[in-house]
C-alpha positions in Angstrom: 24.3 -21.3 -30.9 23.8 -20.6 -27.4 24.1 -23.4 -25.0 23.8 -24.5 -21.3 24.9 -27.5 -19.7 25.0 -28.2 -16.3 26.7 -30.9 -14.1 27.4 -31.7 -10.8 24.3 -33.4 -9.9 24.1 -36.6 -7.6 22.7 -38.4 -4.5 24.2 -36.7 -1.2 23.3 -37.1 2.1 21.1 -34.6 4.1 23.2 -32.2 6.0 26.0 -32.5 2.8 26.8 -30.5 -0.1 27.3 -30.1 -3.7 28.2 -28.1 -6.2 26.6 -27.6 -9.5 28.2 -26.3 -12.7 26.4 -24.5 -15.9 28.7 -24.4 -18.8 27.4 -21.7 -20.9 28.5 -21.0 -24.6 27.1 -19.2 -27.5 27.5 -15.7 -25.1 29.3 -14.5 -22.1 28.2 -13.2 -19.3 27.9 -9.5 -19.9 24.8 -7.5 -19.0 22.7 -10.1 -18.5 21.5 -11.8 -15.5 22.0 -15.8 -14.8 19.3 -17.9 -12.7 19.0 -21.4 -11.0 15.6 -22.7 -11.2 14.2 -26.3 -9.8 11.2 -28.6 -10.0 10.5 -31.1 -7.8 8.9 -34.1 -8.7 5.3 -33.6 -9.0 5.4 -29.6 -8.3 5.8 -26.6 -10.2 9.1 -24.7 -11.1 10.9 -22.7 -8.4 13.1 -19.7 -8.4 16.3 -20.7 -6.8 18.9 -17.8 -7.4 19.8 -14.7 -10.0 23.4 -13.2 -10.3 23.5 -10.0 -12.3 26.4 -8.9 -14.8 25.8 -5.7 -14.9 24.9 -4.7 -10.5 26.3 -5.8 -7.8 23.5 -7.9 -6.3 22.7 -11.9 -6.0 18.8 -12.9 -4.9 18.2 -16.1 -3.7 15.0 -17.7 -2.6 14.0 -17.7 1.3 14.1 -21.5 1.3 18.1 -21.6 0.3 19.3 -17.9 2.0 22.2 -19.0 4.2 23.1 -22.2 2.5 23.3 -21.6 -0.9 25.7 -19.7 -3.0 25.9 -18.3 -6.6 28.5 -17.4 -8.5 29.9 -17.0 -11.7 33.5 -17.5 -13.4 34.4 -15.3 -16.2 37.7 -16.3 -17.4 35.6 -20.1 -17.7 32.0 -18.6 -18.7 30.8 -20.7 -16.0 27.7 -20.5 -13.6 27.6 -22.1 -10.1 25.9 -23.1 -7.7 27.3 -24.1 -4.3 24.9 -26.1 -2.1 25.9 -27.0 1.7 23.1 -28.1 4.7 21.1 -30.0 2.3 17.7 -31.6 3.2 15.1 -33.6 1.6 13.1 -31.0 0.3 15.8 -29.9 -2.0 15.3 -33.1 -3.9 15.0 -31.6 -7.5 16.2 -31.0 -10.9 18.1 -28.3 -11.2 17.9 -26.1 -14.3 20.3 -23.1 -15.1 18.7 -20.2 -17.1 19.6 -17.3 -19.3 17.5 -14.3 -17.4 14.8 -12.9 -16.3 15.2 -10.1 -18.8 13.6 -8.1 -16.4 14.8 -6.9 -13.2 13.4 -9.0 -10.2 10.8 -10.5 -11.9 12.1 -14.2 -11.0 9.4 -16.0 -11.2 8.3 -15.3 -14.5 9.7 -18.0 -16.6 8.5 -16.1 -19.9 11.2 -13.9 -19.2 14.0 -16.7 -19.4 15.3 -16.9 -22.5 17.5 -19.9 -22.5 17.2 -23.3 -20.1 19.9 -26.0 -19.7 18.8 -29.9 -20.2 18.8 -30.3 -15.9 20.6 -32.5 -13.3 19.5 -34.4 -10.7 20.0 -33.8 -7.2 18.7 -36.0 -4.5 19.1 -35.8 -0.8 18.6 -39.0 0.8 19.6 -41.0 3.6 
């Protein structure tokens, strides 16, 4: 069964950090591509990040370049996401996903196969 729970989640002050943690099981991460998506309350899903398996390449969104980081570690089938500079408009849940299936289509959530449950960040003074 394939799972994905993430962790890490909190209330940080703007201008901290955090890192976030997606646990994945039921597969590995082998050619296959790994996203962080959030919502904001009241507002519509948005594309955070994608790390690839099988290129060399990471996207992120324009509203995290610079301050966020992706990554992935093999050996403990585990997805991250480090988050430094925060502000107030990165108030979200944060969801890990399985995908997109298709190359650089991020923001087509069809194309996600597999969602963790979500974890709470808030930036707040």
């Amino acid at each position: 069964e394939v799972q994905l729970l993430e962790s890490g989640g909190g209330l940080v002050q703007p201008g901290g950090s955090l890192r976030l943690s997606c646990a994945l099981s039921g597969f590995t991460f082998s050619n296959t591509a790994m996203s962080w998506v959030r919502q904001a309350p009241g507002k519509g899903r948005e594309w955070v990040s994608t790390i690839y398996s099988y290129i060399t390449e990471i996207a992120y969104a324009d509203s995290v370049k610079g301050r966020f980081t992706i990554s992935v570690d093999n050996a403990k089938n585990t997805l991250y996401l480090q988050m430094n500079s925060l502000k107030s408009e990165d108030t979200a849940v944060y969801y890990c996903a399985k995908g997109p299936k298709v190359y650089g289509r991020y923001v087509d959530y069809s194309l996600y196969d597999y969602w963790g449950q979500g974890t709470q960040v808030t930036v707040s003074s």
